[in-house]
C-alpha positions as CSV (number, residue, x, y, z in Angstrom):
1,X,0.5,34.2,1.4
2,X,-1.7,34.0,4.4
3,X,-0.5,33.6,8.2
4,X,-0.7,30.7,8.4
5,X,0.5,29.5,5.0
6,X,3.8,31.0,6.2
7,X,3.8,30.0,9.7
8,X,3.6,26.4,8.0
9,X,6.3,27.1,5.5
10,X,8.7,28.1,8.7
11,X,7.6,24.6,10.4
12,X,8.2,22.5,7.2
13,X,12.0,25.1,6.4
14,X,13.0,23.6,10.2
15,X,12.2,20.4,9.6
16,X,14.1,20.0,6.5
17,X,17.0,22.0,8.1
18,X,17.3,19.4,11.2
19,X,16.8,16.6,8.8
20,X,20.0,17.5,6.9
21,X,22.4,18.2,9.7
22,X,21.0,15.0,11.0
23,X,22.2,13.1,8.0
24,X,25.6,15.3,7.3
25,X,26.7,14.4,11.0
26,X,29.1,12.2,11.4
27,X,29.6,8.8,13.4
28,X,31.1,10.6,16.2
29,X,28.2,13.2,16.9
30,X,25.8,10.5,17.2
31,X,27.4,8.6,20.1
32,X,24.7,7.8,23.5
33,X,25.8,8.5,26.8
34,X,26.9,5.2,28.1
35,X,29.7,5.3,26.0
36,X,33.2,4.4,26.8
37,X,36.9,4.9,25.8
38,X,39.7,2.6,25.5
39,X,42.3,2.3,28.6
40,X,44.8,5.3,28.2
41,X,47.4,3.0,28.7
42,X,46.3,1.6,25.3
43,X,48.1,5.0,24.1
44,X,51.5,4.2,25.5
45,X,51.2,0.4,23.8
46,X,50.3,1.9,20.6
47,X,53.6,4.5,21.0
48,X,55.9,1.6,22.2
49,X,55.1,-1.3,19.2
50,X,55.2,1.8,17.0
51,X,58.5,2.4,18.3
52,X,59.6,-0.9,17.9
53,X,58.4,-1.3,14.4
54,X,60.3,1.7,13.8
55,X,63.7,0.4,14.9
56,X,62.9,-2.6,13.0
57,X,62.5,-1.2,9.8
58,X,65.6,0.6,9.8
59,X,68.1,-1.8,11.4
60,X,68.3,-3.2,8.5
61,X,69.7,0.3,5.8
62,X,71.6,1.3,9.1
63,X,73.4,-2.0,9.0
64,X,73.8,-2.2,5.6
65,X,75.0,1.6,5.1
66,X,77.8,0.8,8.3
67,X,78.8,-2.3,6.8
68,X,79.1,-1.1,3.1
69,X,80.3,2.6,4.3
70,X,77.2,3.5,2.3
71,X,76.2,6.4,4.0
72,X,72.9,7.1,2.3
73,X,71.2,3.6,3.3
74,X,72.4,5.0,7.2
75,X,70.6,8.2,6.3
76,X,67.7,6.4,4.6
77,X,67.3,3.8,8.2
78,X,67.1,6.6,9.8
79,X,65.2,8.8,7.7
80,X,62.8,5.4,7.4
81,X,62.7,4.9,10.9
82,X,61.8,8.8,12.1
83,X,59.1,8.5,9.9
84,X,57.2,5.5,11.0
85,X,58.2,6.6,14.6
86,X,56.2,10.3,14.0
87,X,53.3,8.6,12.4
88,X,53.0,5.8,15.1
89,X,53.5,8.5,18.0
90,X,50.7,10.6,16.3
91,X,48.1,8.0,15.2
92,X,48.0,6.3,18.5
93,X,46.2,9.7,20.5
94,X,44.4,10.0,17.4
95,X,42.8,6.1,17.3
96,X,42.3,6.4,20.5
97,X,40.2,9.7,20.3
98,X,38.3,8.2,17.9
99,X,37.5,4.4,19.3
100,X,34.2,3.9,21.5
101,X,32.6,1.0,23.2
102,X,29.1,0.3,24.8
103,X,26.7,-2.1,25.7
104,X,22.7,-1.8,24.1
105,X,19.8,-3.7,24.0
106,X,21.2,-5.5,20.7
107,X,24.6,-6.2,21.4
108,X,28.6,-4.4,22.0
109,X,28.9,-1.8,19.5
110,X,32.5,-0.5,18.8
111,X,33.2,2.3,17.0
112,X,36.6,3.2,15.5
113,X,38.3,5.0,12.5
114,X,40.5,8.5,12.2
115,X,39.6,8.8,9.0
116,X,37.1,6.2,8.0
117,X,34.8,6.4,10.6
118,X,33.5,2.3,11.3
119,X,30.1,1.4,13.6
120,X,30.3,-2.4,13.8
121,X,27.9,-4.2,15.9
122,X,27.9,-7.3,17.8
123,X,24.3,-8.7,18.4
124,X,24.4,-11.0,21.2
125,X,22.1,-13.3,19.3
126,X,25.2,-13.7,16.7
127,X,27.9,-14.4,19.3
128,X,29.4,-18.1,19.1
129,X,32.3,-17.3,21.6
130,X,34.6,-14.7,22.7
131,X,38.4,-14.6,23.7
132,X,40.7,-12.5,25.7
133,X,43.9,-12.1,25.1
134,X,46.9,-10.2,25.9
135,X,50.4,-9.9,24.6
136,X,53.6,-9.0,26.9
137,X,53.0,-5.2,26.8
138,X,49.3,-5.8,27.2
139,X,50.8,-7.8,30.5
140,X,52.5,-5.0,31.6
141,X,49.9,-2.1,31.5
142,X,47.0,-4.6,32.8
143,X,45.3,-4.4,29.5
144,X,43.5,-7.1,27.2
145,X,42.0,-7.6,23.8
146,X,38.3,-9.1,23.8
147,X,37.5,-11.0,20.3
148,X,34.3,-12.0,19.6
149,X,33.9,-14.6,17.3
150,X,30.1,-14.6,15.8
151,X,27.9,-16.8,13.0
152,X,28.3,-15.4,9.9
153,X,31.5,-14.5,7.2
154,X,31.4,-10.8,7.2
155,X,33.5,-9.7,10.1
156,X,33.1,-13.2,12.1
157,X,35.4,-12.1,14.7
158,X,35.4,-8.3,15.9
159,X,38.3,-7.4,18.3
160,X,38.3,-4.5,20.9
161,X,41.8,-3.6,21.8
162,X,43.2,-1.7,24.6
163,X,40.7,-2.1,27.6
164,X,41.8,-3.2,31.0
165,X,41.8,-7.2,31.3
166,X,39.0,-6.9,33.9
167,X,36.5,-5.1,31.7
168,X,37.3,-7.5,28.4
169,X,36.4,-10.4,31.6
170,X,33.2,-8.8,32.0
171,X,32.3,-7.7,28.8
172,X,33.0,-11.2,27.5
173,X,30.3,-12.4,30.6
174,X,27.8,-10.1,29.3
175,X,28.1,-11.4,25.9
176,X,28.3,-14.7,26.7
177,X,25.3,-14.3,29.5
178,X,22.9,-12.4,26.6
179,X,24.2,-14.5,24.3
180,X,22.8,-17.8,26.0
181,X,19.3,-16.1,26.7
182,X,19.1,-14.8,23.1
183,X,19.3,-18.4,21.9
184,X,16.7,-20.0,20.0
């Protein structure tokens, strides 16, 4: 093989070699640098309606297992409700590690997913209308949920939990603003 047959052969072994850890990364390696996170407030919601849930699902052995002096439901409420508890507690830093937001050229792209990593976009061209809303812990930490309803049946309205209500006001402007523009 000649010099330069080789030095072409090194060119075209790079190549290939960039080309294939482009493709095996994953969602999250891929993200630009206007990119944002959720509130970390949205952390603490996630941990106290996790919490709730959990005392809800074992009221009910608990009560049953007093009631009955059937002390394995007690033990199973409680059992029932640790779990849920640990998994809430632990899958709300997780989500939130894992959930992105920002603005391009073509719409609000949101990216979420612990395990199943999701890239959903919302072209301002597609956007009918958005909401915000906000339930009583929501209230409570300042935060808001923007949902933006958009033409079309697959994932017609794309929510974005857990950013302070300000920002869901303004991102629903932007949308809303682009939106208009984009119209034909």
């Amino acid at each position: 093989m000649s010099n330069e047959q080789e030095q072409h052969q090194d060119i075209t072994d790079k190549q290939t070699k960039e080309q294939s850890e482009q493709a095996s990364s994953s969602l999250i390696d891929q993200l630009p640098d206007n990119k944002q996170r959720l509130h970390p407030d949205s952390i603490k919601v996630s941990r106290i309606t996790s919490a709730i849930v959990s005392v809800l699902v074992a009221i009910l052995p608990i009560a049953t297992g007093t009631l009955s002096e059937t002390y394995w439901l007690l033990a199973l409420g409680l059992g029932l409700g640790l779990i849920v508890f640990t998994i809430g507690f632990i899958w709300a830093k997780k989500s939130y590690q894992y959930t992105w937001y920002w603005l391009a050229d073509e719409g609000l792209y949101i990216q979420s997913g612990v395990w199943w990593r999701k890239k959903t976009l919302v072209p301002f061209n597609r956007v009918q209308h958005t909401d915000v809303a906000q339930g009583p812990l929501d209230r409570k930490f300042k935060l808001g949920k923007l949902v933006t309803h958009t033409a079309g049946t697959r994932d017609a309205s794309v929510s974005l939990e857990g950013i302070l209500l300000d920002t869901a006001h303004e991102l629903r402007s932007v949308l809303q603003e682009e939106g208009e523009s984009d119209a034909v």
